[in-house]
N, C-alpha and C positions, 0 to 999 in steps of 0.2 A: 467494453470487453467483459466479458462472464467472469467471475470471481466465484471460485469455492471455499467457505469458510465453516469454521466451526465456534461456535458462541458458548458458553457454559453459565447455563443459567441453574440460579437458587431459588428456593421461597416456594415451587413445587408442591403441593400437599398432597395430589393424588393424578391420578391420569389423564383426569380432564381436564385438568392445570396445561398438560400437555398440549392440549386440541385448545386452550384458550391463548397459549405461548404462539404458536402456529398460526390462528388468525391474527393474531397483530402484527408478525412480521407477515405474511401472505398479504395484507392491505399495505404496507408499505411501499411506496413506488419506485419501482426495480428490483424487486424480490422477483425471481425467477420459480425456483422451487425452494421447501422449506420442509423439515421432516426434524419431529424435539420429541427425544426418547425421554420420558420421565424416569427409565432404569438407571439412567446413568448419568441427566440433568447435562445433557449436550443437543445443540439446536445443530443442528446439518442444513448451511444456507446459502444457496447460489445466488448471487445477484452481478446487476447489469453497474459495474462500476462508474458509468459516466452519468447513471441516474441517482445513483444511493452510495452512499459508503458504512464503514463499519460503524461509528456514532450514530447514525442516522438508527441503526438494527438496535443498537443496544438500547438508545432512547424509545423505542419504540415497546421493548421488553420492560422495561424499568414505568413506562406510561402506562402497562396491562400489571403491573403491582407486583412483579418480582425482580429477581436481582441479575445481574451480571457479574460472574464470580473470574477473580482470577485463580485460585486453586480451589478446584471442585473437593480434593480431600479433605485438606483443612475445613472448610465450610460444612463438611455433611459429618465432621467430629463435632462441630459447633451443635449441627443441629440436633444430632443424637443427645449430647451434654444439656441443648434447651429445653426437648422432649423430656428428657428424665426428671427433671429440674421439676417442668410444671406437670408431669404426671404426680410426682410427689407431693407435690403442692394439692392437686386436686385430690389424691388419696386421703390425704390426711384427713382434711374438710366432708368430706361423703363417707367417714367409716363410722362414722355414726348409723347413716340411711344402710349402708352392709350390713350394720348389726340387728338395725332394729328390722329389718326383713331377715334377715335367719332366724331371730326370736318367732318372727309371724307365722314363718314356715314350720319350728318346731311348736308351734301352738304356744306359743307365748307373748304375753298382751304387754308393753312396754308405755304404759300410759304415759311419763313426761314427754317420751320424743312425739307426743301427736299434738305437743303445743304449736301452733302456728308460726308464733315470733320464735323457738326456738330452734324449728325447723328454718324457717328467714336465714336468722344466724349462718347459719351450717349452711344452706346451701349457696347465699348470695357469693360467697368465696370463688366458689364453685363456679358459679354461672358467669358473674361479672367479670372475674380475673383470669381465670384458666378458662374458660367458654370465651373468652375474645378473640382468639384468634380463629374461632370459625366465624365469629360474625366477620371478622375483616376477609376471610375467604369467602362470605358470603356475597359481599359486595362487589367484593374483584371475580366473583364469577359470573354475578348478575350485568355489571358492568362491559363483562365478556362476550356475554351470548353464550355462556358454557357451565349453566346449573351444575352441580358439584356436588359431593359429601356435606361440604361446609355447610351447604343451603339446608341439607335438608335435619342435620344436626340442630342446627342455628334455630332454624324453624321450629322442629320438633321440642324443641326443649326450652325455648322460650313461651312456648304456649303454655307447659305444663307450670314453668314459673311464675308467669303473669298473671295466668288463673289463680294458680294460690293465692299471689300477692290479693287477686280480686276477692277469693276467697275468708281473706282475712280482714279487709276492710268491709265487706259486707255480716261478718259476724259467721259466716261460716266452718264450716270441721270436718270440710274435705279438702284436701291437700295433696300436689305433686311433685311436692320439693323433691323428693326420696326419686322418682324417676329423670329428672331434669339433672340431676348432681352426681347418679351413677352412669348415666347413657355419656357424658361429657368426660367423666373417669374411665369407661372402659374404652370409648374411642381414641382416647391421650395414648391407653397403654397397648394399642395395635397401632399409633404412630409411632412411638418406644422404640415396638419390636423391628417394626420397618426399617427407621431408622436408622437401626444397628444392623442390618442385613445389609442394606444397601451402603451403608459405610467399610464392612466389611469388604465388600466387592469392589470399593473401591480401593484396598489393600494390595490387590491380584495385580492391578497395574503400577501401584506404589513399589511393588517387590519388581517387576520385572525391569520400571528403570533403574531401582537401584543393582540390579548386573552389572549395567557399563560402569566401571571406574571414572571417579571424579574428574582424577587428570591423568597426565600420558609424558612421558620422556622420552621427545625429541631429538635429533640430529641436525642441526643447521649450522653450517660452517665449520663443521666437525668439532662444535661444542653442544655438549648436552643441558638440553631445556627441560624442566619442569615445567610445564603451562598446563590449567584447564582444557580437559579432555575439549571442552566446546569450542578452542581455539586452533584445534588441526586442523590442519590446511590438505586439499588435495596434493597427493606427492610427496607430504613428510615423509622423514624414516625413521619409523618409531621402534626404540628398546624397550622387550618386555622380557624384562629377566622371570625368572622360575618363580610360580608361584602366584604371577600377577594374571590379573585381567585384560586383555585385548582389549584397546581403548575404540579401535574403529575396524572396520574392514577393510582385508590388504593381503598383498604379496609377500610371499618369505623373502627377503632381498638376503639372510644371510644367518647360518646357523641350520640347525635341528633341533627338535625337540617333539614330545606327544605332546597335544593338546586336548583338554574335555569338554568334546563341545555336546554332551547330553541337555544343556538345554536347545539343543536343536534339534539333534537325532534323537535322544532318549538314549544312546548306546552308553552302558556302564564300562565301556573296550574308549581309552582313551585315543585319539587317532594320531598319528606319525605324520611330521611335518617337517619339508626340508626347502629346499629352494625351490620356488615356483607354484608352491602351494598354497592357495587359500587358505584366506582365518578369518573368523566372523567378532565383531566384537561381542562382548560380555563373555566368552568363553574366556576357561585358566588356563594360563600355561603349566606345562608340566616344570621337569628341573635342570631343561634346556635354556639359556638365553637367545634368544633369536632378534632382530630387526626384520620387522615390516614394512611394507612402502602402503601407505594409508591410499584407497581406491572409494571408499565409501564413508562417510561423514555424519553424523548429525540424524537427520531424519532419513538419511538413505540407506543406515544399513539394516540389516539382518534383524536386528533386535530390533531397531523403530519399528521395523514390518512389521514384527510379532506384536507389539503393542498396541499398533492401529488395528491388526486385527482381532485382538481380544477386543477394543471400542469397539467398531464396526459390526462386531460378531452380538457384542452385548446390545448394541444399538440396535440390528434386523431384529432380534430375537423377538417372538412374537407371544410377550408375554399378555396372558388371560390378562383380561379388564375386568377390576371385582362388580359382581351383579349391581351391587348400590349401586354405584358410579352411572352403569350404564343406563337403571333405570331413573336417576335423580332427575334428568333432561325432561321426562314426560312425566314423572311420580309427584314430582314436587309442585309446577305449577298448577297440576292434576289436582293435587287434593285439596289445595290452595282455594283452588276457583269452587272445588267442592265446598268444603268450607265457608266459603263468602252466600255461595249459593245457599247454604242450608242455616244461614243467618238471616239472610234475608226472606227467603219462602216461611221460615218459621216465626219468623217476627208476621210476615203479612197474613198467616193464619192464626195464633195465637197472641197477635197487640201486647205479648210479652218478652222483656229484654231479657229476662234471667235465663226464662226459655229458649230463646234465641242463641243468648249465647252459652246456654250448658250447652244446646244440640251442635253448634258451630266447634266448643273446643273438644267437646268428645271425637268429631270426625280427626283432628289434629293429633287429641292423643292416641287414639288406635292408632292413626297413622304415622305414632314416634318411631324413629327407627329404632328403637334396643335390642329389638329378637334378629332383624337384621343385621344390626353390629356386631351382635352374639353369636352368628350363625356361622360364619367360617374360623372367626378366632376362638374359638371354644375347642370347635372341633379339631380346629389346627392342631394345639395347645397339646391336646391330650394325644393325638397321633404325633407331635415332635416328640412329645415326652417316654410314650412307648417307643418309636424309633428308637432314641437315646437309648434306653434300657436293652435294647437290640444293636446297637452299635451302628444304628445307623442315624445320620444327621442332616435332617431336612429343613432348607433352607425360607421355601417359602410356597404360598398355598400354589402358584401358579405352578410350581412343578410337580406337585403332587396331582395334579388335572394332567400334564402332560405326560405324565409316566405313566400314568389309566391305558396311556394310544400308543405307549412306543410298540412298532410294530418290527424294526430293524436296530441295533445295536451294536456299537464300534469297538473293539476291544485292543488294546495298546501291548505290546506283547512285553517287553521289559518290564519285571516289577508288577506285573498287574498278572498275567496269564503264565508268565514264569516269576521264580522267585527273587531276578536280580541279584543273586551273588554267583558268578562264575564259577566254579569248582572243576576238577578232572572228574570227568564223568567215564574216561575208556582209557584204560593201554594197552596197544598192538605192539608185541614185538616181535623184530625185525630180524634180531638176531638171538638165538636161542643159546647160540655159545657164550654172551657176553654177560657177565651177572653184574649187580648191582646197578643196571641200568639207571632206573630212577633214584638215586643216588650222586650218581654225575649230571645228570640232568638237575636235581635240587640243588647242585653247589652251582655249578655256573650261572643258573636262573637269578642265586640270590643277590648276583653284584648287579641284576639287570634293574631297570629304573621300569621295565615293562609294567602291567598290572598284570598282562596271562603269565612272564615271569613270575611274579609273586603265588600266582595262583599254585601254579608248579613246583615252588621252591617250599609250600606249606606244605603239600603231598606227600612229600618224605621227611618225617619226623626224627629219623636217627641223625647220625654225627654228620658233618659235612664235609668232604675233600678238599686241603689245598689246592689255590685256583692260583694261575701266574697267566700274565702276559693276557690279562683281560681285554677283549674287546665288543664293542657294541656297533654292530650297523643298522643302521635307523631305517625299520619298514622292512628288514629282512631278519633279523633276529641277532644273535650272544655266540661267541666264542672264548673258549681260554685255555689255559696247559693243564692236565694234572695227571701227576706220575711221567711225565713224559711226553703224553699222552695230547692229539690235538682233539677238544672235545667242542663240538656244535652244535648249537638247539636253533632252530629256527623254520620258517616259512617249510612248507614243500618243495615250491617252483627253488628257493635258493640250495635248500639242502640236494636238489638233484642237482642244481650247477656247478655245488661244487664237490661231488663225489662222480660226476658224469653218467649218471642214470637215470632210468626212468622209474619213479616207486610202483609198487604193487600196487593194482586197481582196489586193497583190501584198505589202504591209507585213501583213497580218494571218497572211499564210502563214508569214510566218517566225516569227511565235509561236506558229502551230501547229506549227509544226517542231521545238518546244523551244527555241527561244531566247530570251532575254530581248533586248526590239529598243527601243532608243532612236534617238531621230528628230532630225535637226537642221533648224532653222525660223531662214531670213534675214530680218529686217521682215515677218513673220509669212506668211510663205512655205516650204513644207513641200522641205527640198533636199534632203537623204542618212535614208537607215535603214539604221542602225547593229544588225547581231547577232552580239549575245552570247552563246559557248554553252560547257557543257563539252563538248569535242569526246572522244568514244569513243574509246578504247584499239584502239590496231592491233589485238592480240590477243585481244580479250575476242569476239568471233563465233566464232572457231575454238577458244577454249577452252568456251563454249558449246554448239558443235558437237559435241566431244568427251565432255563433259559426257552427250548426250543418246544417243552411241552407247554409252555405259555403262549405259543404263536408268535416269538419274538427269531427273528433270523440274525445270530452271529456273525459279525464280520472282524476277522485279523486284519488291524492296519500297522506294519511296522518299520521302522526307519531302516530294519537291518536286513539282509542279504536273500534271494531265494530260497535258498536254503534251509536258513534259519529258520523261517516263515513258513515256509511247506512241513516240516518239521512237526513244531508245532502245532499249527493248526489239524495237521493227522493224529497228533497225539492225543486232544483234546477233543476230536467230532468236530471241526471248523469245518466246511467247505466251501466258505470263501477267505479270501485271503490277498490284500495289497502288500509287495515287500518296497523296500528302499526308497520309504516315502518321507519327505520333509514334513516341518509344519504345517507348510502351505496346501501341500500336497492332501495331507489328513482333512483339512477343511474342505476343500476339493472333494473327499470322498466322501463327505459329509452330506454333501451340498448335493452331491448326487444321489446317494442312499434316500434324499428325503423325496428328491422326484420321482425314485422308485417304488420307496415303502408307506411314505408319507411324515408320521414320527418317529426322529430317530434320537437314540441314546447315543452319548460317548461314555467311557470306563479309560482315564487315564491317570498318572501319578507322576507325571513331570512338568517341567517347562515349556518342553517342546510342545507336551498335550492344551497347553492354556487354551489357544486360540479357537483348537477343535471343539474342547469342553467347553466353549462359550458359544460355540456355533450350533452343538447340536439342541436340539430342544429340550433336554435333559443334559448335564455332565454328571458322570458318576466321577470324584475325585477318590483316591482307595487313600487308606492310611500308609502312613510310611511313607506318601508321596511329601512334593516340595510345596510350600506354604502357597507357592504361586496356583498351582494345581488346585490343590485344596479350596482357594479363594473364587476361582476359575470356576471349579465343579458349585451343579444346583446341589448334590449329595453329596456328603462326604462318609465313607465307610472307613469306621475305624480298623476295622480286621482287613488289611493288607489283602489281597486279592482279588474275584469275581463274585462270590461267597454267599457275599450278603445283594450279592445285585436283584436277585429273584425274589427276596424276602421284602426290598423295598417297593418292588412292583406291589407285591401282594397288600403292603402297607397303606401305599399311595392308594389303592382300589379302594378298602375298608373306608379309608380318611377321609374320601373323597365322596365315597357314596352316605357318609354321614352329612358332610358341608351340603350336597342336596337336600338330603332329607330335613335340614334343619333351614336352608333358605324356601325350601316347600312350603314349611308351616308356618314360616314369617310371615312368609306372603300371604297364606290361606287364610292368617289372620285376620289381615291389613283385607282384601277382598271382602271379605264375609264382615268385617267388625263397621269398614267405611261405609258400607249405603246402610248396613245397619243404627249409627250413629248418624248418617244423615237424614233419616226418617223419623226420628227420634223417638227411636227402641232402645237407644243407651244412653246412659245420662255418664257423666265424665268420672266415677266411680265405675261404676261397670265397664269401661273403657279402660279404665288404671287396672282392674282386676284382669280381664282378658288379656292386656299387654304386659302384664305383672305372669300372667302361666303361657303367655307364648313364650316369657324367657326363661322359665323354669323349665319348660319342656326342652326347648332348647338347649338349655346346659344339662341336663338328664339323659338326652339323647346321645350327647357329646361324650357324657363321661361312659357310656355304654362302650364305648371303643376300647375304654379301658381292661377289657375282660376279657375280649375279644383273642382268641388263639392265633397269630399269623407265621 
């Protein structure tokens, strides 16, 4: 029988780790199909359970030289902690070779550091202790079938070591300590930064289980349980007094109350709940006690969903493979065989071994990766760093390539294209003889537990009226006396049932306007209409605008009503527009937008946005959103709104067309320096010099972005 499983493997260094994880279980017998995202170090693995089982997959991961993790968070805190650990370590040991090439560069001659043994010193730290773990990546790649980073690191910098060491026993005073000790340093510190991004994002999903509440208070023989939320049973009847979290998904079996289920909708409008209505877990209760009858459990509800598709979303995602990676498979045995090649032709024409092998390790060291390893993290560097200083926060190179092509764009209306705090935005009245309307309306409102109560009840700042004989009905609105007087705020549909008319079509346009409108009725007389609304962001039309003169097409996806949604999207220049969409829903239109447009953005700032923001090929997370969002989105914008979304387009282009230009002339290097050095036009001096200004040019290139207007 077919079994679907998920595996969480560690010890990952790069993406071809990915594709070396994959052949070992794909030759394991009864592996069906096999798919291991290195973004998230999970294997996605169907197998034939009567031929293999789970031991059998894991020994087979643990035989290709990585791990089997049971908490993937923990382990990628570990690894970020080992990362910095021995970046440190290899800093410390190479700031010597830093210094003494900044002296070279400002024209200054540092005669002790060009001692032989004391360059040995400094760099064997270097090579031996913190460069081991690409040799052990070099082996587990060759091992693989799956050449790697590691190899070509390994390689590269071991030539330039060995040769010195050669260099020093034969009485030599050319030396490549100084390149072997900082290529091993700046690779450590773009595994660092990896490290910590990719742990981060492991965060998104650490925040979203912690929603559901630990445990849950029960009903069982009409005694109340405390037990672990993971011990409900389908059919309990669980109390969740005010204030608490939903442990599962379920029926109201008893009570009312609002509930906030913005991590589903995004709605800041808490929802009304009484017998017979849905609750999802991780949502709060308001400061109603109700009883549930538990329908959904465990991995079944609401929230497991949203979590599997924030994995699943981070798992498709089709993040860029860095250029090394993909050319190490052909680059590495390529220059290798080169190499041997230009060792041995040159020994058979000059009967000289020195010869032989100056011309064999100069092909090696042109062909060290440093201007390679320099060429996206330089450039990264100084575009995260500008960003920063622009309030924008970019995560990682791959989303700055895919922000170059978003051609469609998802924009989340709560909080992102409005500003998220409700306010009275209009009053109609109704009765022109009646004064102090909003008056009576802010004293009743203030005994209501509503939030558009609230909103209503801050509206009028003067004294408040004695209120008697309070009542609240849940999902229709507030009642109570004053002066005598019976006074009503509530719904439309209820305030005409109970004054027996039908309101002016002038109250029905403010709910087509997107606003939620409550009505105040004196002794069943219809006096003020109260609206409600998120009012639009100054800035979100002209970031809109901007938007659409980049060739990018806005789309309104919102959890909230037609209404709302037509509303604003006219307000802002939108002319597309999804309303009363769930999470699932958003991913959905996600998923379609990209078979439309090709790449597409999301712009969200909640919970409910996680799943989306992980699915499309960019997430913009805005500031002022929830940690989950934030961690979810590839950008996070500090300045709360749309704002900065066209500024990081513009940034990602700049950033991006420098990472070209600088893996351009790695390459043009490495091209032009290898049949050069295998001809033997360069002797391994000349080769350290040309790989010594392909990286100067490179980080020169890099820092020009600095100046750069965006």
């Amino acid at each position: 029988m077919r079994v679907d499983t998920t595996v969480k493997v560690g010890g990952m260094s790069c993406v071809r780790c990915s594709a070396a994880v994959e052949n070992a279980l794909n030759a394991t017998d009864g592996v069906i199909s096999c798919a291991v995202s290195y973004a998230n170090g999970r294997a996605e693995v169907a197998y034939d359970d009567s031929v293999t089982d789970l031991k059998r997959l894991e020994k087979a991961i643990k035989k290709a030289g990585y791990e089997v993790l049971e908490d993937v968070f923990a382990a990628r805190k570990r690894e970020l902690r080992s990362n910095l650990i021995i970046f440190c370590f290899s800093l410390l040991f190479s700031a010597p070779f830093f210094w003494m090439m900044g002296c070279m560069m400002l024209g200054r001659h540092v005669a002790f550091m060009h001692n032989g043994l004391l360059q040995l010193l400094f760099a064997s730290p270097v090579q031996l202790v913190a460069g081991f773990r690409f040799y052990r990546g070099a082996i587990h790649s060759l091992k693989n079938k799956s050449p790697s980073m590691d190899l070509l690191v390994a390689l590269g910098t071991s030539a330039s070591y060995i040769y010195s060491i050669y260099s020093i026993i034969v009485g030599g005073d050319t030396f490549y300590f100084e390149s072997s000790a900082m290529i091993i340093t700046l690779v450590l510190l773009g595994r660092t930064l990896e490290s910590r991004a990719r742990a981060k994002t492991g965060e998104a999903i650490e925040r979203l289980m912690d929603l559901a509440p630990k445990t849950a208070t029960v009903l069982r023989d009409g005694i109340e349980e405390t037990i672990p939320a993971s011990q409900i049973a389908i059919g309990d009847i669980i109390i969740v007094r005010p204030g608490e979290s939903i442990p599962a998904d379920g029926i109201v079996s008893e009570g009312a109350t609002y509930i906030d289920e913005s991590m589903l909708t995004g709605e800041s409008m808490p929802v009304s709940k009484s017998l017979g209505d849905k609750v999802f877990g991780g949502t709060v209760n308001g400061k109603g006690s109700i009883k549930i009858k538990a329908e959904g459990i465990g991995s079944d509800t609401v929230l497991s969903g949203i979590i599997r598709m924030v994995e699943e979303a981070q798992s498709s995602k089709a993040h860029v493979q860095s250029v090394a990676d993909k050319v190490a498979g052909i680059f590495v045995p390529t220059v290798t065989a080169i190499s041997l090649v230009t060792f041995i032709v040159t020994y058979f024409v000059t009967k000289s071994v020195t010869d032989s092998l100056d011309s064999a390790v100069a092909v090696l060291v042109i062909a060290c990766p440093c201007s390679l390893g320099l060429a996206t993290p330089t450039a990264l560097m100084v575009g995260i760093g500008k960003g920063a200083s622009m309030g924008i926060l970019i995560k990682n190179a791959s989303v700055l390539e895919n922000t170059c092509a978003v051609k469609a764009i998802v924009l989340d209306k709560t909080g992102t294209v409005t500003e998220g705090k409700p306010r009275v935005t209009e009053l109609l009245t109704l009765d022109e003889s009646f004064e102090n309307a909003l008056q009576y309306a802010s004293s009743v409102e203030a005994l209501s537990e509503h939030p558009i109560g609230a909103v209503i009840a801050r509206e009028y700042e003067g004294e408040r009226l004695e209120c008697s004989d309070f009542e609240s009905v849940v999902g229709k609105g507030v009642s109570a006396s004053i002066n005598g007087q019976r006074v009503c705020v509530g719904k439309i549909k209820w305030i005409e049932e109970l004054c027996g008319i039908t309101l002016c079509e002038s109250v029905y346009s403010l709910s087509e306007r997107g606003s939620t409108v409550s009505v105040l009725a004196v002794d069943s007389k219809p006096v003020l209409a109260i609206a409600v609304s998120d009012p639009v962001r100054s800035d979100s039309a002209d970031a809109v605008s901007a938007l659409k003169a980049l060739g990018i097409t806005p789309v309104l996806v919102t959890g909230d009503n037609e209404f709302a949604a037509r509303a604003v999207a006219t307000a802002v220049g939108i002319e597309h527009y999804v309303s009363d969409v769930l999470p699932e829903g958003k991913v959905e239109q996600v998923r379609l937008l990209k078979e439309k447009y090709g790449v597409v953005a999301m712009v969200g700032d909640g919970i409910n946005d996680a799943p989306a923001l992980s699915a499309a090929d960019v997430g913009f997370a805005v500031g002022g959103g929830t940690d989950v969002a934030m961690e979810s989105g590839d950008v996070v914008l500090a300045r709360s709104g749309i704002s900065l979304v066209e500024r990081s387009v513009a940034l990602s282009k700049a950033t991006m067309r420098k990472i070209k230009q600088n893996l351009f002339w790695a390459f043009f290097y490495n091209c032009v320096g290898i049949p050069l050095a295998a001809f033997g036009l360069l002797n391994p001096i000349i080769a350290g010099a040309c790989m010594a200004f392909s990286s100067v040019s490179v980080v020169t290139n890099s820092l020009l972005l600095k100046n750069k207007r965006i």
